[in-house]
C-alpha positions as a LaTeX table, in Angstrom:
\begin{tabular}{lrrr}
\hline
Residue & $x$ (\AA) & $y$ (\AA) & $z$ (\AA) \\
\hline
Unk1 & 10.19 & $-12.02$ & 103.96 \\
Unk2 & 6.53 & $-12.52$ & 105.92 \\
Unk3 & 6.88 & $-15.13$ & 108.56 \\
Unk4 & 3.78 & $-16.65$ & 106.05 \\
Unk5 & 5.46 & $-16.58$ & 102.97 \\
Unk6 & 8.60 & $-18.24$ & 104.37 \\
Unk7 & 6.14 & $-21.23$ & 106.07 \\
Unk8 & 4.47 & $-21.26$ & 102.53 \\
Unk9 & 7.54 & $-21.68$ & 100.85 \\
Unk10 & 8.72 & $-24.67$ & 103.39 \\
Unk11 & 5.37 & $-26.74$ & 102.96 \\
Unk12 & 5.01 & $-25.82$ & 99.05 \\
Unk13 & 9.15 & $-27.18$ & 98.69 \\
Unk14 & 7.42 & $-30.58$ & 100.59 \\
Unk15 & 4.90 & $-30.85$ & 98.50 \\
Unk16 & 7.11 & $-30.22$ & 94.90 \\
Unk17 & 10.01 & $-32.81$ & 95.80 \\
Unk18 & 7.03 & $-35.61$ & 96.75 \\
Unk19 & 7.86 & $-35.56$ & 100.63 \\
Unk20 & 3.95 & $-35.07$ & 100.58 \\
Unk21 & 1.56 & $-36.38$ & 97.31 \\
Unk22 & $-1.57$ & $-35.46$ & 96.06 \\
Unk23 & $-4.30$ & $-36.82$ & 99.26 \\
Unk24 & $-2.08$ & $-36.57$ & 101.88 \\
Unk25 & $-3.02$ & $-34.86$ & 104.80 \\
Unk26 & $-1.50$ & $-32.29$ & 106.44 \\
Unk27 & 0.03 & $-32.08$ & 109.90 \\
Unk28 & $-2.86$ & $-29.97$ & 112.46 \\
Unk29 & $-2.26$ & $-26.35$ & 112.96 \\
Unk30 & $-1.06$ & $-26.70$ & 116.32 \\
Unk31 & 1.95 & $-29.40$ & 114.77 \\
Unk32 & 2.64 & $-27.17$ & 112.33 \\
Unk33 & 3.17 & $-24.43$ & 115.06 \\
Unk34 & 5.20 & $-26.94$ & 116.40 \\
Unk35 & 7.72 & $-28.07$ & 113.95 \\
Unk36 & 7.99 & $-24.82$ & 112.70 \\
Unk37 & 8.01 & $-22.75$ & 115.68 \\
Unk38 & 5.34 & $-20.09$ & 114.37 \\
Unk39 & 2.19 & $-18.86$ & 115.68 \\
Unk40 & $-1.10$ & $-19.71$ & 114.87 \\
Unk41 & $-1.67$ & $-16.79$ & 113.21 \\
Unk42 & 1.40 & $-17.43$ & 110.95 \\
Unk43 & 0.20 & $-20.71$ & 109.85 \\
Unk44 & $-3.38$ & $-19.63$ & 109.10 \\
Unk45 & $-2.26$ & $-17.70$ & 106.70 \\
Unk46 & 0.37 & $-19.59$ & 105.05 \\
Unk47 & $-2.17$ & $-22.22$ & 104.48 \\
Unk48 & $-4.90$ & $-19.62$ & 103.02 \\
Unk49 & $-2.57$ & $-18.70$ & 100.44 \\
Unk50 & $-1.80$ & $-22.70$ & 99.30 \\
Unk51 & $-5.81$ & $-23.24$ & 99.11 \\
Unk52 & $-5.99$ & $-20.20$ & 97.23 \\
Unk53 & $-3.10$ & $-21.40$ & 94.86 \\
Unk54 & $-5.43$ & $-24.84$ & 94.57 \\
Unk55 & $-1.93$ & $-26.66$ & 96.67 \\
Unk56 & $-4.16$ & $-27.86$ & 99.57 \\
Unk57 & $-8.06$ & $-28.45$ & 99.97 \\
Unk58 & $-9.50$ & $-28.03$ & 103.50 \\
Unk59 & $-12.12$ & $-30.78$ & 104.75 \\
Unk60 & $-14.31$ & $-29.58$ & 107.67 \\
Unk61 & $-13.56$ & $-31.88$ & 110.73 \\
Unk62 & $-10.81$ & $-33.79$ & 108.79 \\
Unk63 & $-7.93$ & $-31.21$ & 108.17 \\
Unk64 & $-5.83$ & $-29.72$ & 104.84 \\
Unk65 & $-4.95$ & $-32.06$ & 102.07 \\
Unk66 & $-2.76$ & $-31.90$ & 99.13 \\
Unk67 & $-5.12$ & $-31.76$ & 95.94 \\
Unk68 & $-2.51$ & $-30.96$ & 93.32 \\
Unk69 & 1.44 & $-30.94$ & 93.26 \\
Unk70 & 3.68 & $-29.02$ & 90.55 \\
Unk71 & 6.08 & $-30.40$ & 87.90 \\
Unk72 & 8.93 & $-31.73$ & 90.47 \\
Unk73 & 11.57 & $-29.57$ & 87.76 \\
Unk74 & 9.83 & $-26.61$ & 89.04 \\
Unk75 & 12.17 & $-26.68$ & 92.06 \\
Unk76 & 15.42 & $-26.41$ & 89.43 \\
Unk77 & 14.09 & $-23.31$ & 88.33 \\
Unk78 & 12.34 & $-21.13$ & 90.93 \\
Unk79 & 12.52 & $-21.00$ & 94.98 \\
Unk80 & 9.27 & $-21.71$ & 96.47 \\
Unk81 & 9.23 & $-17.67$ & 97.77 \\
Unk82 & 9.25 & $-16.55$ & 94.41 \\
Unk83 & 6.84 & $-18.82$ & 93.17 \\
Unk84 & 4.62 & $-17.14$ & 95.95 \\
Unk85 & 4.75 & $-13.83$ & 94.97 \\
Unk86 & 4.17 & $-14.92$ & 91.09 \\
Unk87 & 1.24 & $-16.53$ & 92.11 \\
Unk88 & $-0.38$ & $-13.46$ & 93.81 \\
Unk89 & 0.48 & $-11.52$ & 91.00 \\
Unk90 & $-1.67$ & $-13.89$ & 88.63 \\
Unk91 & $-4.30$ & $-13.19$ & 90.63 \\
Unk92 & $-3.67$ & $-9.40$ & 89.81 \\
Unk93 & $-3.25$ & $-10.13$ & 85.66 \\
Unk94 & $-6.66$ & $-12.21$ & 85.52 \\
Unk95 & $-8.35$ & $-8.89$ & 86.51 \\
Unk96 & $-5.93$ & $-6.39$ & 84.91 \\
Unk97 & $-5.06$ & $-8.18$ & 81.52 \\
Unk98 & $-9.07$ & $-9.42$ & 80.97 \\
Unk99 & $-10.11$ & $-6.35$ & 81.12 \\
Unk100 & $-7.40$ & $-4.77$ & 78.91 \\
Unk101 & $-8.84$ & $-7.24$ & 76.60 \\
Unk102 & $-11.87$ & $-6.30$ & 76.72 \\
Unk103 & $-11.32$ & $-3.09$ & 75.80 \\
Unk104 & $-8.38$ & $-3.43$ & 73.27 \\
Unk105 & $-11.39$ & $-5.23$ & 71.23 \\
Unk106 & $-13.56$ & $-2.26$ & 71.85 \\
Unk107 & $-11.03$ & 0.63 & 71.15 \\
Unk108 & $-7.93$ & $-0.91$ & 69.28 \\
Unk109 & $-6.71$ & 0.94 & 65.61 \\
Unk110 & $-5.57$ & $-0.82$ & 62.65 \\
Unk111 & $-1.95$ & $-0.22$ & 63.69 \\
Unk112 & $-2.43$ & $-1.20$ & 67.37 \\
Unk113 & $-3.76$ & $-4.39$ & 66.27 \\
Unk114 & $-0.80$ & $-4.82$ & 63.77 \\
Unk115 & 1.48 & $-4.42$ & 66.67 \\
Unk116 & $-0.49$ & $-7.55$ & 68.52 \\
Unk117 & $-0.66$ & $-9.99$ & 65.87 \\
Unk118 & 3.26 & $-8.70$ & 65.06 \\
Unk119 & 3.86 & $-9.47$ & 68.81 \\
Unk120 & 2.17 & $-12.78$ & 68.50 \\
Unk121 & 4.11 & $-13.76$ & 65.60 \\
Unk122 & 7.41 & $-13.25$ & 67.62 \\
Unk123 & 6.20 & $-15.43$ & 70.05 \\
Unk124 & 5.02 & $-18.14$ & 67.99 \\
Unk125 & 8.56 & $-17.79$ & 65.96 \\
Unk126 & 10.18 & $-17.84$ & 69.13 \\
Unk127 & 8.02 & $-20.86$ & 70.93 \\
Unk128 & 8.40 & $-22.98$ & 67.89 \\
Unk129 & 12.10 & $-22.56$ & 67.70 \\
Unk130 & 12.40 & $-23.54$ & 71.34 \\
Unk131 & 14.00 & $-19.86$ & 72.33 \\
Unk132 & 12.46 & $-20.20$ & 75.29 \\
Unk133 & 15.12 & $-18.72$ & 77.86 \\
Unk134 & 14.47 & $-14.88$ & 77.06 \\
Unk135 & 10.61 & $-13.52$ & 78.16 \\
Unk136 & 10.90 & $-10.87$ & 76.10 \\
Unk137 & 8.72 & $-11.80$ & 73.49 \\
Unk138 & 5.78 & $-13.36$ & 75.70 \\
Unk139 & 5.94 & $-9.73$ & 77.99 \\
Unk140 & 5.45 & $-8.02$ & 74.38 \\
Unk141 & 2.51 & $-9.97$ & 73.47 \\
Unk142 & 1.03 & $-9.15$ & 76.67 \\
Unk143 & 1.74 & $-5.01$ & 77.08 \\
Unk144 & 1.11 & $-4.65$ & 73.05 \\
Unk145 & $-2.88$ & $-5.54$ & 74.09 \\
Unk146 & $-2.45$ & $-3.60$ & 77.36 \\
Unk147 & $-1.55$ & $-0.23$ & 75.21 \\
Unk148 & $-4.49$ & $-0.94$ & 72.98 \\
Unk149 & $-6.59$ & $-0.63$ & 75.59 \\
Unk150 & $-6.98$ & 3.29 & 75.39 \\
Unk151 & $-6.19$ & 3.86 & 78.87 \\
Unk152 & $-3.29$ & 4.28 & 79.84 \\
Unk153 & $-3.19$ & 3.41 & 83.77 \\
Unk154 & $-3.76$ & $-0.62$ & 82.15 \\
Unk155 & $-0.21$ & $-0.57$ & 80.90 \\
Unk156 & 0.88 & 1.09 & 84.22 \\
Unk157 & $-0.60$ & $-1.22$ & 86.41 \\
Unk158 & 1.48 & $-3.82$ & 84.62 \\
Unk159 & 4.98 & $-1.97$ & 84.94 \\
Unk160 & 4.34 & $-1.94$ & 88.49 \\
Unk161 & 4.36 & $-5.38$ & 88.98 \\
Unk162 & 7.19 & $-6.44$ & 86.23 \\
Unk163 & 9.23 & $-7.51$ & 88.06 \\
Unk164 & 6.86 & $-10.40$ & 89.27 \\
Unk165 & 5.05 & $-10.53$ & 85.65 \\
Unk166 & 8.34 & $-10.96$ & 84.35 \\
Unk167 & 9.35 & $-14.15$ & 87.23 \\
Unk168 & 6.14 & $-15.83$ & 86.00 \\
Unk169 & 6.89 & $-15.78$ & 82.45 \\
Unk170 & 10.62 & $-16.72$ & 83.14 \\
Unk171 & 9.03 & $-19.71$ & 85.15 \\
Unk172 & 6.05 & $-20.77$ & 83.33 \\
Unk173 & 8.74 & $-20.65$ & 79.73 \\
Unk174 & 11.29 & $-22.81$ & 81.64 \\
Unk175 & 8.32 & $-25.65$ & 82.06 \\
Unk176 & 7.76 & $-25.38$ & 78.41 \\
Unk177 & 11.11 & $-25.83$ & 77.38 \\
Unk178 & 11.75 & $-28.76$ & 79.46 \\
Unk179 & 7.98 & $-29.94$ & 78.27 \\
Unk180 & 6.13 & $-31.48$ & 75.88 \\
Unk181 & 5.38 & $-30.20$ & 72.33 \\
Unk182 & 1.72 & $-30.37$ & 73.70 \\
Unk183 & 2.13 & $-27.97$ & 76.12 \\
Unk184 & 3.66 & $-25.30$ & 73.85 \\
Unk185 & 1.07 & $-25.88$ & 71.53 \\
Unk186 & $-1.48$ & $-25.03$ & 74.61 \\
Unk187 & $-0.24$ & $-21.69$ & 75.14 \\
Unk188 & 0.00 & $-20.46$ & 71.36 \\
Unk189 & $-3.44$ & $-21.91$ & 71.18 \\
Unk190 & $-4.63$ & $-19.77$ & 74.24 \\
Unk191 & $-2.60$ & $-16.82$ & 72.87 \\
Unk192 & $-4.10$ & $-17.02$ & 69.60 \\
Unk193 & $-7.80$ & $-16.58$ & 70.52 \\
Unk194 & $-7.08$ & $-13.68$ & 72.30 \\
Unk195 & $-5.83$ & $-12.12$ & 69.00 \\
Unk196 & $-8.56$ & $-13.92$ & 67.39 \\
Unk197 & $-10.91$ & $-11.82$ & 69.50 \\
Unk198 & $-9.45$ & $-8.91$ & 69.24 \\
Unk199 & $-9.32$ & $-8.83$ & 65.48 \\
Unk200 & $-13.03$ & $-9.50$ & 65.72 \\
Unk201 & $-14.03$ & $-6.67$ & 68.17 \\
Unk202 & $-15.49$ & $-9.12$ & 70.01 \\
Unk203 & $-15.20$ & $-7.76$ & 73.81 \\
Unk204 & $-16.47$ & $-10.17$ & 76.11 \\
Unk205 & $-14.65$ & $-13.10$ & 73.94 \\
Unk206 & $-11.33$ & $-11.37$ & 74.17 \\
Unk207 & $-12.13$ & $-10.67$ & 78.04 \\
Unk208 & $-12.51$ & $-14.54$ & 78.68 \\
Unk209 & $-10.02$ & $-16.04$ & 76.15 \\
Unk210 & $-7.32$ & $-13.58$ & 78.47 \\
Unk211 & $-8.31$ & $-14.86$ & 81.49 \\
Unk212 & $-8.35$ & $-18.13$ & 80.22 \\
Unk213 & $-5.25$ & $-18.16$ & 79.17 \\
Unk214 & $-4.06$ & $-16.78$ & 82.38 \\
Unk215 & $-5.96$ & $-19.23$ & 84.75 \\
Unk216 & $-4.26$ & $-22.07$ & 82.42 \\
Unk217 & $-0.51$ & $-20.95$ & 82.92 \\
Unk218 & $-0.95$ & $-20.36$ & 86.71 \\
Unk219 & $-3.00$ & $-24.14$ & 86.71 \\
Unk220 & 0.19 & $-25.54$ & 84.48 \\
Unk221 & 2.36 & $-24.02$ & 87.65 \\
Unk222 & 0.78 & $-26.04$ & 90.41 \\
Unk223 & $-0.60$ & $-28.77$ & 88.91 \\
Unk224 & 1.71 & $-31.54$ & 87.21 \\
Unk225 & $-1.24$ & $-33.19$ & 85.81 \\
Unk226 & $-1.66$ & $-29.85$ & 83.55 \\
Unk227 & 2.14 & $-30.04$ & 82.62 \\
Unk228 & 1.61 & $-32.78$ & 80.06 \\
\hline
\end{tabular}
């Protein structure tokens, strides 16, 4: 593992188990360095990637502060490395999976769209019943729009990241289970425009209700205050 990742995991763990809260500030680069025995370098970047998962906020002059902190059961179900790498890949499915959207709305048959709303169903069935250890169903959902697309490198793009689509959906399900009903409801909600939009043919909706949606799960990760 990057010297960075492994730093990001040690000050995300800190900030998940409450050793620092939302508004606290963080230790200087040059402590950090310090109590971690890293370069510079290493802690520049370990700290870009927390602001860029919305963890820290930097003030000019004043330092890095903690502006939101995950669902403390998030440490019971992922290491912070993992959670990492999920993250990043987020970044990747806004893009990817908006776009697929988009164009599923645009290109999508009569039987491609059966196949979403069938995949949505399973989900909803599966949400509902709290069978939420198994993200089969939710990966489903997701690669039935990808394949409507009409192009196939969308769907491909996807596979090569599984493994990482498939951590974040493991994750993301374990905070629902252990939830509220409010928060299921949230994500069949957001899943449910999409298909909305897609039925429709509208483009640009089905573009922004999928990255929506994804924006949402990766703010219920980090945030606890989303996790209600």
């Amino acid at each position: 593992m990057r010297l960075g990742d492994q730093l990001y995991a040690r000050i995300f763990e800190r900030i998940a188990s409450g050793a620092l809260n939302v508004g606290d500030r963080l230790p200087s680069e040059l402590e950090i360095c310090r109590q971690f025995g890293v370069s510079r370098a290493v802690v520049r970047e370990a700290l870009l990637r927390l602001r860029a998962d919305g963890l820290i906020t930097a003030h000019q002059g004043l330092g890095s502060f903690v502006s939101h902190q995950p669902a403390p059961r998030i440490r019971t179900l992922s290491g912070a490395q993992d959670i990492a790498a999920y993250l990043r890949c987020q970044e990747v499915r806004v893009c990817v999976e908006g776009d697929a959207a988009r164009l599923a709305a645009l290109r999508r048959s009569t039987a491609q769209m059966e196949r979403i709303e069938a995949a949505h169903a399973r989900f909803t069935a599966s949400l509902e019943a709290g069978r939420t250890d198994d993200q089969r169903d939710d990966l489903a959902f997701h690669s039935s729009i990808a394949q409507a697309c009409g192009n196939a490198l969308y769907a491909q793009i996807l596979d090569s990241v599984h493994e990482s689509v498939t951590g974040f959906m493991r994750l993301t399900l374990g905070l629902t289970r252990t939830g509220s009903r409010q928060r299921a409801r949230q994500v069949l909600d957001e899943h449910a425009a999409v298909v909305a939009a897609i039925r429709e043919k509208d483009a640009e909706r089905a573009r922004i209700a999928m990255q929506y949606h994804l924006t949402q799960a990766r703010q219920r990760l980090v945030d606890r205050n989303r996790d209600a």
